[in-house]
N, C-alpha and C positions, 0 to 999 in steps of 0.2 A: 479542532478545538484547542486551547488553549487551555495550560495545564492552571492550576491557580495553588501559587507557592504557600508553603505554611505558615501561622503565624509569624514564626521566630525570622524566618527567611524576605517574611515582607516586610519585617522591622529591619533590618538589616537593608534591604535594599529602599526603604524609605529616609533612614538615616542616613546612606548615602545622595539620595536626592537630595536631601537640607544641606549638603554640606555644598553640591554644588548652587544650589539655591541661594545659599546664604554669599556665595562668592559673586556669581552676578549681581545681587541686588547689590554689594559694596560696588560696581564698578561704576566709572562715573560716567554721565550720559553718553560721551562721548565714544563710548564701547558697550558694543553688543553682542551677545552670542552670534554665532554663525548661521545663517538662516538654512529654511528647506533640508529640515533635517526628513529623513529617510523611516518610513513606516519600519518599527522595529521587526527582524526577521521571523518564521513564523517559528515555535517552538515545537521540539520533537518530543514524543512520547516515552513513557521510559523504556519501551521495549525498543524503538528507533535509536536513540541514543546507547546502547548497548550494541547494536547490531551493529551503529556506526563505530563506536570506541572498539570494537572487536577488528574491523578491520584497518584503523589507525595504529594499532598495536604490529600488526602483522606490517604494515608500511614504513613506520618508523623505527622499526627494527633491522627493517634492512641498511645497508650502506648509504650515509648522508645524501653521498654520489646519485642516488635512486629517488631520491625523497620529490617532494610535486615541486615547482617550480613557485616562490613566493610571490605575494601580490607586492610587487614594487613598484614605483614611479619610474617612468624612461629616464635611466643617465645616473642612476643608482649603482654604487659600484659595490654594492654589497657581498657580504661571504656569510658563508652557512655559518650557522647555530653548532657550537659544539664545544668538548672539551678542550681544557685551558694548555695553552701550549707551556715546556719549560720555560721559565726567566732567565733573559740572559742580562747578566750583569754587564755594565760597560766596561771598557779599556783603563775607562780614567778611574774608576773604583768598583776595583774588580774584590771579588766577593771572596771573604776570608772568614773561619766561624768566630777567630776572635774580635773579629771590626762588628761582625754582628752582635755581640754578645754585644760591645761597650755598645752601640748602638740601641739595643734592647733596655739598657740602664741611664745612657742618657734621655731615650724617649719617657720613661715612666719618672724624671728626678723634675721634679719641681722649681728647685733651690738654682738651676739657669733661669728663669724666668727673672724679670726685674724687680718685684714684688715675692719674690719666691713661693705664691700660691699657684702658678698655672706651670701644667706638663704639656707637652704634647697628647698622653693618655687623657688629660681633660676633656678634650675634646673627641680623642677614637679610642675609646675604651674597646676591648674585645669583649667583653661583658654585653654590649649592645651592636654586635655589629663592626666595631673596629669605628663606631662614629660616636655621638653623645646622646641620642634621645631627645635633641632640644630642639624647637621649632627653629631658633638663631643660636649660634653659638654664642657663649660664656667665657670668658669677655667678649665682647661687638667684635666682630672681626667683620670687615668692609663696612661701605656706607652706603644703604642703608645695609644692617647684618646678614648675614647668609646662611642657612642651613650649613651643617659640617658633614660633607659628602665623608663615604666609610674607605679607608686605606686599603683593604683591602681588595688584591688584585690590582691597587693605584701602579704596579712594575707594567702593567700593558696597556696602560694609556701615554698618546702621542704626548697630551695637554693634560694640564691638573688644576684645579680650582674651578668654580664652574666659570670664570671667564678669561682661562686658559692660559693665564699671567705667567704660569711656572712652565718650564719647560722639560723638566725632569724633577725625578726626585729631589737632586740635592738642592734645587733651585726653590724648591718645597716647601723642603727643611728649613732653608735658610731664610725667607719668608716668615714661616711659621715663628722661629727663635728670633728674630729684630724688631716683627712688624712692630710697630705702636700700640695697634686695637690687637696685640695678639699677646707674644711671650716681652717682647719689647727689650730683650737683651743686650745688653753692650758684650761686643765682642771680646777688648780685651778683659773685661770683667768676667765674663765666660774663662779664658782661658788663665786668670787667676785662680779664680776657683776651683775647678779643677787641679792645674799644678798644686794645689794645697792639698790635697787630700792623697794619703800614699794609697788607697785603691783605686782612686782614678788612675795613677799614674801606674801602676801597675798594669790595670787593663787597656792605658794607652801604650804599654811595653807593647803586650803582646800582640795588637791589632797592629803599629806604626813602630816597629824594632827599629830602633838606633835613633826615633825622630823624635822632635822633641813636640810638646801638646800644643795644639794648634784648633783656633775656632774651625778651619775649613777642615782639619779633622774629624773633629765633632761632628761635623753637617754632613759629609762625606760618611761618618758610621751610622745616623740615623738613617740615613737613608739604604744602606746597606741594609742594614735589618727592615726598611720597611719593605724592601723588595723578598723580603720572605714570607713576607704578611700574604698569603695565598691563598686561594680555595680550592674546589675541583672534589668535594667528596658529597655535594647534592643527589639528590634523590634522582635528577636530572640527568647528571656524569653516570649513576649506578646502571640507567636506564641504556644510557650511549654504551657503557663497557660490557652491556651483553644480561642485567638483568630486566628478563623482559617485566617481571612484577612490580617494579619500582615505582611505577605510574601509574595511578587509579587510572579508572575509565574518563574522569571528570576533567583530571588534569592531561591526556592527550588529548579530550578535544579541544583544552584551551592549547595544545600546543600548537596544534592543525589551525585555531582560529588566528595566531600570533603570527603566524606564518602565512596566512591566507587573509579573509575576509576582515582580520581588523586590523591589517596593514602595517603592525607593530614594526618590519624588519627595513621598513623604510628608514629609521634611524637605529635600529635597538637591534644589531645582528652581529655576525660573528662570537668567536668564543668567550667573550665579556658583555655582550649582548648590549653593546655600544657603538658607534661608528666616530667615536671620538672627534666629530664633528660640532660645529655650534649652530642653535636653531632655534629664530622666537617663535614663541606659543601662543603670544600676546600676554604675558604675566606681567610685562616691566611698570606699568601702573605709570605708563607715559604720561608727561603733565602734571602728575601727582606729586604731594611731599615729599613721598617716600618711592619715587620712579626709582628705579634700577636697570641702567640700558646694559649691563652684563658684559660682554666682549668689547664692547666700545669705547670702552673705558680702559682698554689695553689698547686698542686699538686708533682711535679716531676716526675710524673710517665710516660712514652713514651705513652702508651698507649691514654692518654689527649691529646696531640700533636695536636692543632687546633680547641679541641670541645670548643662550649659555650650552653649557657644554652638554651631550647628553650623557648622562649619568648612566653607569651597568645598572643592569637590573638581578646581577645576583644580590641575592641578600636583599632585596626589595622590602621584603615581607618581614624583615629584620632590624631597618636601620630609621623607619617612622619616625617623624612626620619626615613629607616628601615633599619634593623640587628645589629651586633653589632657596625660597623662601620659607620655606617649611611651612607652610599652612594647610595642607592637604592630608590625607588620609589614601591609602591606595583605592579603597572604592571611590572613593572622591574624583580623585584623579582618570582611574578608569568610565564612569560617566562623563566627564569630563571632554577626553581623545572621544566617547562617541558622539559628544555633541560636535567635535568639532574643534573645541577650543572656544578660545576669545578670539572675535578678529574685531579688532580696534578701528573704529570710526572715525577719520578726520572732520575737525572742527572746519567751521567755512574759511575760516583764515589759514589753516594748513592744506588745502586743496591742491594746493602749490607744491607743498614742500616738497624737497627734493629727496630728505633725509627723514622722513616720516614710517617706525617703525613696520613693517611687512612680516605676517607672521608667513611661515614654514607653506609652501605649498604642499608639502607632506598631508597637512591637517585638512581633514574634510569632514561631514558628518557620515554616523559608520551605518545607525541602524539597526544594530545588535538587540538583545531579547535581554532577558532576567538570563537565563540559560547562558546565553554567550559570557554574559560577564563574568557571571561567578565562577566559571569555567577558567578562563582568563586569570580568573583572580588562585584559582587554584593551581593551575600551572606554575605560577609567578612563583608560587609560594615552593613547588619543586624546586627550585634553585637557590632557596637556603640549605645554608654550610648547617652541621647539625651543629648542636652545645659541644663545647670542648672548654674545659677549667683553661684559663691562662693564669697562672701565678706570677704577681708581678717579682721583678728580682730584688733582694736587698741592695739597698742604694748605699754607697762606700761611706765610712764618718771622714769628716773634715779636720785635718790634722788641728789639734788644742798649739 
Protein backbone atom coordinates (compact mmCIF):
# COMPACT_ATOMS: atom_id res chain seq x y z
CA UNK A 1 0.00 0.00 0.00
CA UNK A 2 0.71 3.35 -0.50
CA UNK A 3 1.61 5.72 2.12
CA UNK A 4 -0.59 9.02 1.80
CA UNK A 5 1.64 12.19 2.37
CA UNK A 6 0.33 14.98 4.86
CA UNK A 7 -1.36 17.85 4.44
CA UNK A 8 1.48 20.21 4.25
CA UNK A 9 3.63 17.66 2.05
CA UNK A 10 0.68 17.41 -0.62
CA UNK A 11 0.49 21.04 -0.83
CA UNK A 12 3.92 21.19 -1.65
CA UNK A 13 4.02 18.50 -3.95
CA UNK A 14 0.83 19.90 -5.69
CA UNK A 15 2.20 23.30 -6.01
CA UNK A 16 4.91 21.84 -7.71
CA UNK A 17 2.51 20.00 -10.32
CA UNK A 18 1.08 23.71 -11.12
CA UNK A 19 4.30 24.91 -11.77
CA UNK A 20 4.94 22.27 -14.31
CA UNK A 21 1.28 22.55 -15.35
CA UNK A 22 1.39 25.93 -15.94
CA UNK A 23 4.64 25.61 -18.22
CA UNK A 24 3.17 23.09 -20.60
CA UNK A 25 0.02 24.77 -21.09
CA UNK A 26 2.33 28.03 -22.21
CA UNK A 27 3.94 25.85 -24.67
CA UNK A 28 2.79 26.19 -28.03
CA UNK A 29 1.11 23.30 -30.10
CA UNK A 30 3.79 22.43 -31.58
CA UNK A 31 5.43 20.98 -28.40
CA UNK A 32 4.46 18.27 -26.12
CA UNK A 33 5.63 16.56 -23.15
CA UNK A 34 7.24 13.35 -23.66
CA UNK A 35 4.93 10.64 -23.97
CA UNK A 36 4.58 6.92 -22.17
CA UNK A 37 5.69 8.23 -18.94
CA UNK A 38 6.39 5.24 -16.47
CA UNK A 39 3.91 4.11 -13.58
CA UNK A 40 5.48 6.02 -10.80
CA UNK A 41 7.80 3.61 -8.60
CA UNK A 42 6.18 1.87 -5.72
CA UNK A 43 6.71 3.59 -2.33
CA UNK A 44 8.61 2.14 0.86
CA UNK A 45 7.34 2.20 4.39
CA UNK A 46 8.97 4.09 6.87
CA UNK A 47 10.49 1.17 8.40
CA UNK A 48 11.86 0.16 4.58
CA UNK A 49 13.21 3.38 4.08
CA UNK A 50 15.31 3.30 7.36
CA UNK A 51 16.45 -0.14 6.77
CA UNK A 52 17.37 0.97 3.20
CA UNK A 53 19.13 4.54 4.44
CA UNK A 54 20.89 2.38 7.01
CA UNK A 55 22.64 0.48 4.58
CA UNK A 56 23.31 3.51 2.21
CA UNK A 57 25.13 5.07 4.99
CA UNK A 58 27.35 2.11 5.47
CA UNK A 59 27.99 2.03 1.36
CA UNK A 60 28.62 5.51 0.99
CA UNK A 61 30.95 5.69 3.46
CA UNK A 62 33.23 3.76 2.08
CA UNK A 63 35.71 4.77 -0.70
CA UNK A 64 34.04 6.55 -3.74
CA UNK A 65 36.44 3.76 -5.63
CA UNK A 66 33.58 1.04 -4.05
CA UNK A 67 30.40 2.96 -4.51
CA UNK A 68 27.52 0.99 -7.14
CA UNK A 69 28.30 1.84 -10.57
CA UNK A 70 25.92 4.86 -11.90
CA UNK A 71 22.94 4.66 -14.18
CA UNK A 72 24.60 6.34 -17.29
CA UNK A 73 23.91 6.21 -21.05
CA UNK A 74 26.64 4.20 -23.27
CA UNK A 75 29.57 6.76 -24.26
CA UNK A 76 29.26 8.94 -21.03
CA UNK A 77 32.52 9.79 -19.90
CA UNK A 78 31.56 10.59 -16.65
CA UNK A 79 33.70 10.92 -13.00
CA UNK A 80 32.45 10.28 -9.54
CA UNK A 81 30.55 12.81 -7.31
CA UNK A 82 33.07 14.39 -4.84
CA UNK A 83 34.98 16.77 -3.21
CA UNK A 84 36.26 20.10 -4.99
CA UNK A 85 39.72 19.80 -6.13
CA UNK A 86 42.44 22.95 -5.48
CA UNK A 87 42.14 25.88 -8.05
CA UNK A 88 44.92 26.25 -10.13
CA UNK A 89 45.48 29.59 -11.25
CA UNK A 90 46.77 29.96 -14.99
CA UNK A 91 50.44 30.94 -16.11
CA UNK A 92 49.06 34.14 -17.78
CA UNK A 93 47.47 35.37 -14.30
CA UNK A 94 48.86 33.68 -11.83
CA UNK A 95 47.47 34.35 -8.31
CA UNK A 96 48.79 37.03 -6.01
CA UNK A 97 46.62 38.09 -2.56
CA UNK A 98 47.24 41.70 -3.64
CA UNK A 99 45.64 41.23 -7.59
CA UNK A 100 42.99 39.47 -5.43
CA UNK A 101 42.23 42.03 -3.15
CA UNK A 102 42.13 44.87 -6.05
CA UNK A 103 40.00 42.39 -7.78
CA UNK A 104 37.68 41.90 -4.71
CA UNK A 105 37.23 46.01 -5.03
CA UNK A 106 36.90 46.35 -8.43
CA UNK A 107 34.17 43.52 -8.42
CA UNK A 108 31.88 45.31 -5.73
CA UNK A 109 32.71 49.33 -7.46
CA UNK A 110 29.95 50.34 -9.34
CA UNK A 111 31.43 53.74 -10.69
CA UNK A 112 33.32 51.29 -13.76
CA UNK A 113 29.95 50.69 -15.13
CA UNK A 114 28.96 53.25 -17.87
CA UNK A 115 26.03 54.56 -15.91
CA UNK A 116 27.86 54.04 -12.67
CA UNK A 117 24.79 52.14 -11.07
CA UNK A 118 25.86 48.28 -12.07
CA UNK A 119 28.83 46.11 -10.38
CA UNK A 120 29.66 42.95 -11.06
CA UNK A 121 28.05 42.05 -7.29
CA UNK A 122 24.77 43.33 -8.97
CA UNK A 123 24.36 40.53 -10.45
CA UNK A 124 26.45 37.71 -7.84
CA UNK A 125 25.91 38.92 -4.74
CA UNK A 126 27.32 36.33 -2.02
CA UNK A 127 24.27 37.28 0.10
CA UNK A 128 22.28 34.87 -2.53
CA UNK A 129 24.51 32.45 -3.68
CA UNK A 130 27.35 34.47 -5.50
CA UNK A 131 24.09 35.06 -8.14
CA UNK A 132 21.17 37.67 -7.86
CA UNK A 133 17.87 36.07 -6.97
CA UNK A 134 16.19 37.33 -10.29
CA UNK A 135 14.34 35.12 -12.65
CA UNK A 136 16.58 37.44 -15.62
CA UNK A 137 19.27 39.49 -14.87
CA UNK A 138 19.20 43.41 -14.16
CA UNK A 139 19.99 44.98 -16.62
CA UNK A 140 18.94 42.44 -19.70
CA UNK A 141 21.92 40.82 -20.21
CA UNK A 142 21.52 38.49 -23.70
CA UNK A 143 18.47 38.48 -25.91
CA UNK A 144 16.10 37.31 -24.94
CA UNK A 145 17.61 37.77 -20.92
CA UNK A 146 19.19 34.86 -18.94
CA UNK A 147 19.12 33.86 -15.56
CA UNK A 148 22.61 35.03 -13.77
CA UNK A 149 24.33 31.55 -13.13
CA UNK A 150 26.27 31.88 -9.28
CA UNK A 151 30.36 32.46 -9.63
CA UNK A 152 30.90 30.33 -7.50
CA UNK A 153 33.23 27.52 -8.16
CA UNK A 154 32.93 29.38 -12.06
CA UNK A 155 37.50 28.38 -11.55
CA UNK A 156 36.36 24.77 -12.69
CA UNK A 157 34.31 25.13 -15.45
CA UNK A 158 35.78 24.43 -19.00
CA UNK A 159 32.97 27.14 -20.46
CA UNK A 160 31.03 30.18 -18.67
CA UNK A 161 27.81 31.55 -19.46
CA UNK A 162 25.27 29.28 -20.26
CA UNK A 163 26.18 29.35 -24.04
CA UNK A 164 29.66 28.94 -23.40
CA UNK A 165 30.83 32.39 -25.23
CA UNK A 166 33.73 32.89 -22.40
CA UNK A 167 36.17 30.91 -22.33
CA UNK A 168 37.83 31.62 -19.00
CA UNK A 169 37.50 33.81 -16.33
CA UNK A 170 39.05 36.84 -17.66
CA UNK A 171 37.09 36.47 -20.92
CA UNK A 172 34.11 36.78 -18.27
CA UNK A 173 35.13 39.62 -16.89
CA UNK A 174 35.78 41.29 -19.64
CA UNK A 175 32.25 40.43 -21.24
CA UNK A 176 30.78 41.31 -18.19
CA UNK A 177 32.59 45.15 -17.99
CA UNK A 178 31.90 46.27 -22.00
CA UNK A 179 28.84 44.17 -22.91
CA UNK A 180 26.14 46.87 -23.85
CA UNK A 181 23.06 44.93 -22.09
CA UNK A 182 25.63 44.62 -19.15
CA UNK A 183 28.23 47.04 -17.40
CA UNK A 184 28.76 48.66 -20.89
CA UNK A 185 32.26 50.13 -19.99
CA UNK A 186 34.70 52.04 -22.17
CA UNK A 187 37.83 50.87 -21.52
CA UNK A 188 40.01 53.74 -21.72
CA UNK A 189 37.46 55.38 -19.43
CA UNK A 190 37.97 52.49 -16.98
CA UNK A 191 41.37 53.13 -16.80
CA UNK A 192 40.99 56.96 -16.27
CA UNK A 193 39.19 56.50 -13.60
CA UNK A 194 41.01 54.60 -11.78
CA UNK A 195 44.50 56.42 -12.47
CA UNK A 196 42.48 59.17 -10.75
CA UNK A 197 41.96 58.01 -7.58
CA UNK A 198 45.31 57.34 -5.28
CA UNK A 199 43.78 54.12 -3.70
CA UNK A 200 43.27 52.62 -6.81
CA UNK A 201 46.51 53.30 -7.68
CA UNK A 202 47.90 52.13 -4.77
CA UNK A 203 46.29 48.77 -4.97
CA UNK A 204 47.35 48.73 -8.51
CA UNK A 205 51.02 49.24 -6.94
CA UNK A 206 50.76 46.34 -5.04
CA UNK A 207 49.00 43.73 -7.35
CA UNK A 208 51.16 45.08 -10.86
CA UNK A 209 54.62 46.60 -9.20
CA UNK A 210 56.40 48.83 -11.59
CA UNK A 211 53.21 48.73 -14.21
CA UNK A 212 51.34 51.19 -14.88
CA UNK A 213 46.95 50.75 -14.74
CA UNK A 214 45.76 49.05 -17.44
CA UNK A 215 41.97 47.80 -18.41
CA UNK A 216 43.34 44.15 -18.92
CA UNK A 217 44.70 44.71 -15.47
CA UNK A 218 41.45 45.18 -14.24
CA UNK A 219 39.97 42.13 -16.06
CA UNK A 220 42.88 40.02 -15.11
CA UNK A 221 42.27 40.88 -11.13
CA UNK A 222 38.57 40.40 -11.24
CA UNK A 223 39.09 37.48 -12.20
CA UNK A 224 41.75 36.49 -9.99
CA UNK A 225 39.60 36.93 -7.06
CA UNK A 226 36.79 35.27 -8.63
CA UNK A 227 38.79 32.19 -8.90
CA UNK A 228 38.65 32.29 -5.11
CA UNK A 229 35.10 32.57 -4.91
CA UNK A 230 34.94 28.49 -3.78
CA UNK A 231 33.08 26.16 -1.90
CA UNK A 232 33.63 22.63 -0.49
CA UNK A 233 32.25 23.12 3.20
CA UNK A 234 28.54 21.35 2.47
CA UNK A 235 26.87 19.11 4.42
CA UNK A 236 27.96 16.73 1.43
CA UNK A 237 32.00 17.35 1.66
CA UNK A 238 31.42 16.86 5.68
CA UNK A 239 29.75 13.57 4.70
CA UNK A 240 32.81 12.52 2.00
CA UNK A 241 35.65 13.76 4.88
CA UNK A 242 34.61 11.08 7.20
CA UNK A 243 31.44 12.54 9.12
CA UNK A 244 29.12 9.79 8.68
CA UNK A 245 26.01 12.07 10.50
CA UNK A 246 26.15 14.76 8.07
CA UNK A 247 23.40 13.13 5.92
CA UNK A 248 19.85 12.32 7.13
CA UNK A 249 18.40 9.14 6.13
CA UNK A 250 16.32 11.21 3.43
CA UNK A 251 19.17 12.88 1.87
CA UNK A 252 21.33 9.47 1.02
CA UNK A 253 18.49 7.97 -0.51
CA UNK A 254 18.32 11.07 -2.75
CA UNK A 255 22.06 10.47 -3.12
CA UNK A 256 21.70 6.59 -4.21
CA UNK A 257 18.67 7.89 -6.38
CA UNK A 258 21.06 10.79 -8.22
CA UNK A 259 23.31 8.31 -8.80
CA UNK A 260 21.07 5.53 -9.96
CA UNK A 261 17.40 5.27 -10.96
CA UNK A 262 16.99 9.08 -11.87
CA UNK A 263 19.83 9.16 -14.05
CA UNK A 264 21.09 12.71 -12.79
CA UNK A 265 25.10 11.82 -13.36
CA UNK A 266 24.38 11.53 -17.12
CA UNK A 267 25.16 15.42 -17.19
CA UNK A 268 25.34 16.48 -13.35
CA UNK A 269 28.74 14.52 -12.15
CA UNK A 270 32.07 14.94 -10.97
CA UNK A 271 33.12 17.31 -8.20
CA UNK A 272 30.86 20.40 -9.42
CA UNK A 273 28.22 18.16 -10.22
CA UNK A 274 28.49 19.33 -14.04
CA UNK A 275 29.94 17.90 -16.99
CA UNK A 276 30.43 21.32 -18.37
CA UNK A 277 28.96 20.10 -21.45
CA UNK A 278 25.89 21.74 -23.51
CA UNK A 279 22.41 20.07 -23.64
CA UNK A 280 18.81 21.02 -25.11
CA UNK A 281 15.90 20.13 -22.80
CA UNK A 282 13.69 21.54 -25.21
CA UNK A 283 13.26 25.14 -23.09
CA UNK A 284 14.39 27.41 -26.27
CA UNK A 285 10.68 28.22 -27.07
CA UNK A 286 11.76 27.35 -30.79
CA UNK A 287 9.63 29.55 -33.32
CA UNK A 288 8.62 31.80 -30.46
CA UNK A 289 9.20 35.59 -29.71
CA UNK A 290 11.17 35.03 -27.13
CA UNK A 291 13.13 31.58 -28.76
CA UNK A 292 16.62 31.27 -27.35
CA UNK A 293 18.64 28.62 -29.31
CA UNK A 294 21.64 29.11 -26.43
CA UNK A 295 25.07 27.70 -27.93
CA UNK A 296 24.09 28.55 -31.31
CA UNK A 297 24.34 31.64 -31.03
CA UNK A 298 28.19 31.15 -30.42
CA UNK A 299 28.32 28.93 -32.51
CA UNK A 300 26.27 28.61 -35.88
CA UNK A 301 26.37 25.36 -36.05
CA UNK A 302 22.54 23.32 -36.11
CA UNK A 303 23.70 20.95 -34.19
CA UNK A 304 23.69 23.66 -30.93
CA UNK A 305 20.10 24.60 -31.75
CA UNK A 306 18.78 24.92 -28.02
CA UNK A 307 21.77 23.47 -25.75
CA UNK A 308 23.12 25.46 -22.82
CA UNK A 309 25.58 24.83 -20.56
CA UNK A 310 24.84 22.59 -17.66
CA UNK A 311 24.91 24.46 -14.62
CA UNK A 312 26.53 22.72 -11.03
CA UNK A 313 24.33 21.89 -8.79
CA UNK A 314 26.06 23.07 -5.78
CA UNK A 315 24.18 25.76 -4.23
CA UNK A 316 21.02 24.70 -6.15
CA UNK A 317 18.89 25.12 -3.40
CA UNK A 318 20.54 28.64 -2.89
CA UNK A 319 20.66 30.54 -6.11
CA UNK A 320 16.58 30.26 -7.22
CA UNK A 321 14.82 30.61 -9.62
CA UNK A 322 16.55 28.08 -12.08
CA UNK A 323 17.80 27.23 -15.66
CA UNK A 324 18.73 29.45 -17.93
CA UNK A 325 15.68 31.43 -18.11
CA UNK A 326 14.89 31.50 -14.62
CA UNK A 327 11.32 30.33 -14.57
CA UNK A 328 11.37 27.31 -12.51
CA UNK A 329 11.44 26.47 -9.08
CA UNK A 330 13.65 23.34 -8.07
CA UNK A 331 10.50 21.07 -7.40
CA UNK A 332 9.46 22.42 -10.74
CA UNK A 333 12.19 21.44 -12.36
CA UNK A 334 12.59 18.13 -10.55
CA UNK A 335 8.98 17.03 -11.96
CA UNK A 336 9.93 18.19 -14.76
CA UNK A 337 13.43 15.67 -15.66
CA UNK A 338 10.66 12.83 -14.39
CA UNK A 339 8.39 13.79 -16.97
CA UNK A 340 10.95 13.65 -19.24
CA UNK A 341 11.26 17.07 -20.41
CA UNK A 342 9.69 18.89 -23.38
CA UNK A 343 10.46 17.13 -26.49
CA UNK A 344 9.44 19.70 -29.14
CA UNK A 345 7.16 18.51 -32.08
CA UNK A 346 7.99 19.54 -35.69
CA UNK A 347 5.51 21.62 -37.64
CA UNK A 348 4.59 19.88 -41.16
CA UNK A 349 6.84 22.35 -42.83
CA UNK A 350 9.92 21.40 -40.64
CA UNK A 351 9.72 17.57 -41.18
CA UNK A 352 12.58 18.38 -43.27
CA UNK A 353 14.68 20.44 -41.43
CA UNK A 354 17.78 19.63 -41.21
CA UNK A 355 18.58 21.99 -38.16
CA UNK A 356 15.48 21.43 -36.11
CA UNK A 357 16.27 21.62 -32.33
CA UNK A 358 16.86 17.65 -30.78
CA UNK A 359 16.52 17.59 -27.18
CA UNK A 360 19.27 15.63 -25.00
CA UNK A 361 18.95 11.80 -25.47
CA UNK A 362 19.84 11.96 -21.64
CA UNK A 363 15.96 12.92 -20.98
CA UNK A 364 13.52 10.06 -20.69
CA UNK A 365 10.56 9.81 -18.43
CA UNK A 366 11.97 8.44 -14.85
CA UNK A 367 8.85 7.24 -12.87
CA UNK A 368 9.71 8.37 -9.59
CA UNK A 369 7.20 8.37 -6.38
CA UNK A 370 6.41 11.70 -4.02
CA UNK A 371 9.34 9.75 -1.94
CA UNK A 372 11.76 9.77 -4.76
CA UNK A 373 11.50 13.33 -5.34
CA UNK A 374 11.58 14.97 -2.06
CA UNK A 375 14.39 12.69 -1.45
CA UNK A 376 16.21 14.22 -4.38
CA UNK A 377 15.25 17.34 -3.51
CA UNK A 378 16.88 16.89 -0.13
CA UNK A 379 20.01 15.65 -1.21
CA UNK A 380 20.33 18.68 -3.68
CA UNK A 381 19.78 20.82 -0.83
CA UNK A 382 23.15 18.79 1.06
CA UNK A 383 25.39 20.74 -1.31
CA UNK A 384 24.60 24.12 -0.01
CA UNK A 385 27.79 26.07 1.16
CA UNK A 386 26.33 27.29 4.73
CA UNK A 387 25.85 31.33 5.55
CA UNK A 388 29.11 33.09 5.72
CA UNK A 389 28.89 37.35 6.31
CA UNK A 390 30.87 38.66 3.06
CA UNK A 391 31.61 42.23 3.94
CA UNK A 392 31.90 44.12 1.00
CA UNK A 393 35.25 46.21 0.86
CA UNK A 394 35.39 50.07 1.08
CA UNK A 395 35.64 51.27 -2.47
CA UNK A 396 38.89 54.09 -2.78
CA UNK A 397 37.58 58.12 -3.09
CA UNK A 398 38.31 59.62 -6.51
CA UNK A 399 41.01 62.17 -6.12
CA UNK A 400 38.95 66.06 -5.93
Amino acid sequence: MRSTPPPGKRSALTAAAAVVATWMVALPAAAQPAAERPAPRPERSAAERAAVALRLRQTYRADPATWPAPHVDPGVEWREIGLLPRVRHPEGNPFTAAKAELGRTLFHDPRLSAQGTVACVSCHDPRLGWADGRPTSAPAVGSPPRNAPTIRNAAFQPALLWDGRAASLEEHAEIALTGPREMAADRGDVERFLSASAGYRALFSAAYPGRPITFAGAVAAVACFERTVVGGRSRFDAFLEGDAAALSAAELLGLDLFRGAARCMNCHHGPTFSDGRFHDLGLSFHGRSNEDLGRFDVTADPADKGRFRTPSLRDVTQTGPLMHNGRFTLAGVLRMYDAGMVTLKRQPFERAAPDFPVKSPHLRPLGLNRQDVDDLAAFLGSLAEPPAREAPPALPAHDD
